[in-house]
TIMIVO-11138 format. One line per 10 residues: number of its first residue (from 1); their letters; for each residue y, z, x of C-alpha. Coordinates in steps of 0.05 Angstrom, whole numbers, plus 32768, in hexadecimal, padded with zeros to 4 digits. Each point is the difference from the previous one (the first is absolute). Layout:
BEGIN
NUM) a) Y Z X; ...
This chain:
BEGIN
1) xxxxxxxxxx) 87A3 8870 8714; 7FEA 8011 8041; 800A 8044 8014; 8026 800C 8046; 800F 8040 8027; 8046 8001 801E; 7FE3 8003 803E; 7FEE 7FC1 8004; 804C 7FE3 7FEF; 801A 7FDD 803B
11) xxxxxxxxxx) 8036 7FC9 8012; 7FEA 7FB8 7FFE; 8042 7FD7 8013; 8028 8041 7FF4; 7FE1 8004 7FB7; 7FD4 8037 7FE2; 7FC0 7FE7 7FF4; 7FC2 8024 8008; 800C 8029 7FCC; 7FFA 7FC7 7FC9
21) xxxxxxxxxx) 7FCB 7FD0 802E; 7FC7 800B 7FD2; 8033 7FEC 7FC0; 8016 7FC5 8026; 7FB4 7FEB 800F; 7FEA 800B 7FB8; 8039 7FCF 7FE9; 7FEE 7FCE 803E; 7FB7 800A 7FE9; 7FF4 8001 8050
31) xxxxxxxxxx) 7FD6 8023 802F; 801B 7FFC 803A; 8013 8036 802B; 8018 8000 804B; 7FC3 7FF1 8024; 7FF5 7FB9 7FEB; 8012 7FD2 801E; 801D 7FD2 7FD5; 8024 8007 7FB4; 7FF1 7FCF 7FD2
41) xxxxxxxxxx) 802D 7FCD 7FDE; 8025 8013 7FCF; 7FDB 7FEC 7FBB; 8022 7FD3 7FD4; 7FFF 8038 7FC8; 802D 803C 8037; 8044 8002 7FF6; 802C 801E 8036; 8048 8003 8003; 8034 8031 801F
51) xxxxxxxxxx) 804F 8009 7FEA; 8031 8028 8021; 8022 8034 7FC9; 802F 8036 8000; 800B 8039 802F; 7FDE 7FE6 8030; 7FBF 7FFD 7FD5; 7FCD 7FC2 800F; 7FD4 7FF1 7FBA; 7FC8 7FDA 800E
61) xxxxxxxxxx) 7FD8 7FDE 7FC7; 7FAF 7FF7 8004; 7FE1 7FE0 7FC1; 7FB5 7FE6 800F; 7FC7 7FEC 7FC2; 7FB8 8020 8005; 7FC1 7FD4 7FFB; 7FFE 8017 7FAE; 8046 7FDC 7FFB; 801F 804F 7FF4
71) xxxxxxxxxx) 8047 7FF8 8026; 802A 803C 801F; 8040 8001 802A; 801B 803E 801F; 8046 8003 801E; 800D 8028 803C; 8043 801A 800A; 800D 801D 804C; 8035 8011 802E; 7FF6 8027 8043
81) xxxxxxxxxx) 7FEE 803A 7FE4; 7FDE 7FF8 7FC0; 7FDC 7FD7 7FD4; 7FED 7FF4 7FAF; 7FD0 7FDA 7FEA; 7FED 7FE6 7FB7; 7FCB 7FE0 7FEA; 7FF2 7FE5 7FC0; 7FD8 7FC5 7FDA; 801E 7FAE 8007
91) xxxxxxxxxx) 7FF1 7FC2 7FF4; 7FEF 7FE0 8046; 7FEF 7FAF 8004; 8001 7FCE 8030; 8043 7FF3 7FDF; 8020 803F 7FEE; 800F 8042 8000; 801A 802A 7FBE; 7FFC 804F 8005; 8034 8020 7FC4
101) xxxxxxxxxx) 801A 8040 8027; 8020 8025 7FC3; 8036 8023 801A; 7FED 7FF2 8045; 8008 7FBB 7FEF; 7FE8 7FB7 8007; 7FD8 7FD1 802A; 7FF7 7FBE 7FE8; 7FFB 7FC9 8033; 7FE0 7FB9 8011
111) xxxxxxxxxx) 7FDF 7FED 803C; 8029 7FC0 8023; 7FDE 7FE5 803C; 801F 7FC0 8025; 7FC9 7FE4 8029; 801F 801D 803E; 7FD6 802A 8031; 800E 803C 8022; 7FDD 8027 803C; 7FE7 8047 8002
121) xxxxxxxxxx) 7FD3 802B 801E; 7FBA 800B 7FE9; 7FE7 803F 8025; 800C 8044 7FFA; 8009 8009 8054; 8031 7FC6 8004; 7FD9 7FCD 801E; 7FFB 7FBB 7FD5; 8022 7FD3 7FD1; 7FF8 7FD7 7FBF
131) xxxxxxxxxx) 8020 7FD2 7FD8; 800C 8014 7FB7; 802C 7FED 7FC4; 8044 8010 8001; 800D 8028 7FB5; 8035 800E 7FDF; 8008 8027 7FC3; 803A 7FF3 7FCA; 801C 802B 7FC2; 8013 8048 7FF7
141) xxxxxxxxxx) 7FF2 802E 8029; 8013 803E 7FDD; 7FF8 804D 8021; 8028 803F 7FE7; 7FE7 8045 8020; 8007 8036 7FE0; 803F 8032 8005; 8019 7FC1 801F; 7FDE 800B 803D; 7FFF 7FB4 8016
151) xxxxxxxxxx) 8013 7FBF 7FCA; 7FEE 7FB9 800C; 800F 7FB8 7FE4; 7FEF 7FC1 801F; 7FEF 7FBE 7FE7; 7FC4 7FF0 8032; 7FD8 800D 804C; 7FD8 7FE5 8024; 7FB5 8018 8018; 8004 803D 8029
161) xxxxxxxxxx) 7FC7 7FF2 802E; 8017 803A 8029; 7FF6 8028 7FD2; 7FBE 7FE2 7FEB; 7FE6 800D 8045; 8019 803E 8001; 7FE1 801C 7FCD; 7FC1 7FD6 8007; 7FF3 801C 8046; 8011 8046 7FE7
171) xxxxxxxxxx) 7FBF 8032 8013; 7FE0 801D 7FB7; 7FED 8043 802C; 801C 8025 8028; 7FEA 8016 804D; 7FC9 802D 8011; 8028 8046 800C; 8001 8015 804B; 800A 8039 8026; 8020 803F 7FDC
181) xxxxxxxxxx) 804A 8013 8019; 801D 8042 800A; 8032 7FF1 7FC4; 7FFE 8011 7FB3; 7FFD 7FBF 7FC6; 8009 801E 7FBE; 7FE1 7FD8 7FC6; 8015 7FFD 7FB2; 7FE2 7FE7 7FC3; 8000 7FFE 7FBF
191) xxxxxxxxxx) 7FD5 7FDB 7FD6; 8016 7FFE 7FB1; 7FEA 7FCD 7FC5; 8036 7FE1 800B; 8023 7FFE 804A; 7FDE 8014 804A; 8025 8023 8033; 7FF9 7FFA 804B; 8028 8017 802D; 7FF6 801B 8050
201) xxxxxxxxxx) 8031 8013 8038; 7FDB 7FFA 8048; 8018 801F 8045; 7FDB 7FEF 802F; 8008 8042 802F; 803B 8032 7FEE; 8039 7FF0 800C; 7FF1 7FAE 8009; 801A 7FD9 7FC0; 7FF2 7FFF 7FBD
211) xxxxxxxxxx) 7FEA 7FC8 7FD7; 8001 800B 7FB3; 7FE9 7FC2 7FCA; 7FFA 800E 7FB9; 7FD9 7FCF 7FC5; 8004 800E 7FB5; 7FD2 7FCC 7FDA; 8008 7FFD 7FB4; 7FED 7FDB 7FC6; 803E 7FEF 7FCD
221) xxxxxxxxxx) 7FE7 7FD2 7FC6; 7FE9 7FC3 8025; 8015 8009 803B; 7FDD 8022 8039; 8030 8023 802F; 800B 8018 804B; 8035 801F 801F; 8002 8011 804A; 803C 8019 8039; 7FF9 8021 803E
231) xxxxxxxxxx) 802B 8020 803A; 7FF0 800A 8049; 8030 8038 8013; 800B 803E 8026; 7FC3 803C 8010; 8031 802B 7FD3; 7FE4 7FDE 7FBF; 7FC0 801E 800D; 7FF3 8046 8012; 7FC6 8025 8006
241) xxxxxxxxxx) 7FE5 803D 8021; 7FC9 7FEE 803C; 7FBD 8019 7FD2; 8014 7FD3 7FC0; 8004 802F 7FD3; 8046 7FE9 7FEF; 8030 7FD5 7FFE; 8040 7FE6 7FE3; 8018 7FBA 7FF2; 8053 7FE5 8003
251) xxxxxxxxxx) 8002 7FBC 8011; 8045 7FDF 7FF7; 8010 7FC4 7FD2; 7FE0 7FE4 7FD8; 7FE0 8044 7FEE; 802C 8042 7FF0; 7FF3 8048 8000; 7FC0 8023 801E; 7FC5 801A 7FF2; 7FC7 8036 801D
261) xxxxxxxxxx) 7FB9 7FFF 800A; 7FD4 8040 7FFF; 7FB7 8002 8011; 7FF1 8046 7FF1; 8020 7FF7 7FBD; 7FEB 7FFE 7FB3; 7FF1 7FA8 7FEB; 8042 8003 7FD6; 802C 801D 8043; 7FE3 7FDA 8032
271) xxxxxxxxxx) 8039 7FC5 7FF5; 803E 8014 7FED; 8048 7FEE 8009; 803A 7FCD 7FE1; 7FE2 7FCB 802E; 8019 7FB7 7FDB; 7FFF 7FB7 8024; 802B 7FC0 7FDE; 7FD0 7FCD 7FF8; 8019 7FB5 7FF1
281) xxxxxxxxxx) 8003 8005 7FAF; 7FEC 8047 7FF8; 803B 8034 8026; 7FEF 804B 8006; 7FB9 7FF7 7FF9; 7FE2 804B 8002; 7FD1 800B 8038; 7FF1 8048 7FF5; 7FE1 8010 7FB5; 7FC1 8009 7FDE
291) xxxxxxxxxx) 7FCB 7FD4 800E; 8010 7FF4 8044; 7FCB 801A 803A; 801F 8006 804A; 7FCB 8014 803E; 8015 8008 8044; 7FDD 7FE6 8043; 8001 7FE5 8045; 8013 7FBD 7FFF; 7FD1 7FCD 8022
301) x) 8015 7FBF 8033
């Protein structure tokens, strides 16, 4: 799976998306990115279908077959403020899509297409139309998060080419950093056998806003795993004295407690705190620990 600093999360039709773009492209087995001009049709072999679920959760399905007929399908669960995604192998056709979930649950659907047409855009700017089949996809539709964090059932969808474009025209990099500011970003990670940690809280100049986004990626059995939520909230989250040489983190909900950075001190105090964020499937996931590096800089536009 594609690797993705939280930086780079932002909205795409008030959905999290950056974060997981390079996921999404490895399952589209597209290119793409922004700049083109155009996104292709979707291949007869990409599966994309979105369902509305609970608490106010959307869980969209991708499910796409590589040229060595190996099939995947990941399912993205995402509300306003965070996201899951889970990828895992499927049997993709022309036809079909079956993914067994365990636990998770079930996708196991047919592909129905009535002759009918629709029209959608073909260009990442806007500009230009085609004409493409309009697809349907029947069967079960299965989804339970974790700790119950969203659950859905549904019996069929059609393509999201919304969210096909979306994604497609999603950028794999990010933006050439700019100027520095006179502000503080405070970066964690954590990089273990078996789950990565990123983290960082950004103000921009004291006392201006702070924006906070947090990704844990994981590998359970055959799944591969991220989690990612973020907060843009008061200058109080973040404080930090003006020659960065410390700092202390509170941001409000979805995270609790707090936790300090030293400069001056020893690797193992450096970090330290009860600092803890609810992630969707994983609550009172530890920020603060062993393992976990944290560095402290000016931010840059």
């Amino acid at each position: 799976m594609s690797r993705y600093w939280p930086s780079r999360i932002r909205y795409v039709q008030g959905r999290w998306s950056g974060v997981f773009a390079g996921a999404a492209l490895l399952v589209f087995g597209l290119s793409q990115s922004a700049s083109a001009r155009t996104v292709p049709a979707p291949p007869p072999e990409l599966a994309i279908f979105k369902v509305q679920a609970s608490r106010n959760y959307d869980v969209t399905v991708f499910a796409s077959r590589s040229s060595d007929g190996t099939g995947s399908v990941a399912v993205f669960a995402s509300d306003a403020r965070s996201t899951a995604l889970y990828r895992t192998s499927a049997t993709v056709t022309k036809r079909a899509v079956e993914a067994d979930l365990g636990e998770l649950g079930q996708i196991s659907v047919k592909v129905v297409r009535n002759g009918r047409r629709r029209i959608v855009p073909d260009s990442c700017e806007g500009g230009g139309k085609r004409r493409v089949a309009a697809t349907r996809y029947e069967g079960t539709i299965e989804f339970h998060g974790e700790e119950d964090f969203t659950d859905v059932s549904a019996s069929g969808a059609p393509f999201a080419y919304k969210a096909y474009l979306a994604f497609g025209c999603a950028e794999e990099g990010g933006r050439p950093p700019g100027k520095t500011l006179p502000g503080a970003r405070l970066d964690l990670h954590r990089l273990p056998e078996e789950r990565e940690l990123m983290l960082y809280a950004v103000q921009s100049r004291p006392g201006a806003a702070t924006t906070i986004s947090v990704q844990v990626d994981e590998h359970r059995g055959k799944f591969e795993i991220s989690r990612a939520t973020g907060v843009s909230t008061g200058a109080s989250a973040l404080r930090f004295d003006p020659h960065l040489r410390s700092a202390t983190l509170s941001p409000p909900a979805p995270f609790a407690g707090h936790a300090t950075y030293q400069r001056n001190a020893s690797l193992a105090e450096r970090w330290t705190g009860n600092l803890t964020v609810d992630l969707p499937g994983d609550s009172d996931y530890p920020l603060t620990g062993p393992g976990i590096s944290a560095s402290l800089e000016r931010p840059r536009s």
